[in-house]
N, C-alpha and C positions, 0 to 999 in steps of 0.2 A: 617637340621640346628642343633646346636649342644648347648645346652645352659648351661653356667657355675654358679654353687652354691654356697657360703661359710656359714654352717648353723654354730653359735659359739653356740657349746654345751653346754660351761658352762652355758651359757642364757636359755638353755631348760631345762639342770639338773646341779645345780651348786655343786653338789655331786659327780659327774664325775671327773677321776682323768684317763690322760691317761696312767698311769703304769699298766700292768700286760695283756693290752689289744694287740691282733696281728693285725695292725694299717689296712689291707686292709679289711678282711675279717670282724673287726668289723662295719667298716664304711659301706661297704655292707649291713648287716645285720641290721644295726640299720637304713637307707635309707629304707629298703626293710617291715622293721615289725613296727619299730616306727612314720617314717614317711612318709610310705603308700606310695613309690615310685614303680607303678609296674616297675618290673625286665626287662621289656621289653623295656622300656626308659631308660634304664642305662647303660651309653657309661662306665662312669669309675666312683669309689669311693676313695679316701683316706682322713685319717687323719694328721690333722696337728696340731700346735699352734694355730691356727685360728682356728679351727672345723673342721668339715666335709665338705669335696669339693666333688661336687657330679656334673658329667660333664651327662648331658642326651641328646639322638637323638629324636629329634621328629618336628614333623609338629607341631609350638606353635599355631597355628590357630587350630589344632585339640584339645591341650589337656588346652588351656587358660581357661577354665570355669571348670576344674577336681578341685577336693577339693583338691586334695594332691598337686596343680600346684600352689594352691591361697596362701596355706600354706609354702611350700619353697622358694614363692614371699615375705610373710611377717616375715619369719626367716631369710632370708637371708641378709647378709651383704652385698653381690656382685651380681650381675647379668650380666653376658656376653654375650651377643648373637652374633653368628658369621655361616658364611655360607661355 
């Protein structure tokens, strides 16, 4: 199952500014260290005007009670779930 994110960054750090950043590799990276997405659930990341879109594979019956699953549910603007 494949489930869709929209974290709005500015709301996490309103000091963020996306000039000077490389839109894929940041989005990866701040998914991966800031908000503690293991890599292994990580279908796809990019940036947009909206935040970060952060598309993950996983059984959500397995990872519904992880700290980082509770946290992307309450940052999130968007939640997609599709099979």
């Amino acid at each position: 199952m494949e489930v869709f994110f929209v974290i709005p960054i500015v709301d996490i750090d309103p000091n963020w500014m996306m000039r000077g950043y490389e839109s894929s590799l940041y989005a990866l990276e701040y998914s991966e260290f800031v908000l503690h997405v293991p890599p292994e659930y990580i279908k796809d990341t990019s940036l947009s005007e909206s935040g970060i879109e952060i598309s993950l594979v996983a059984d959500i019956a397995d990872i519904v009670d992880e700290d980082w699953y509770v946290k992307l549910v309450s940052l999130s603007h968007y939640v997609h779930k599709s099979s």
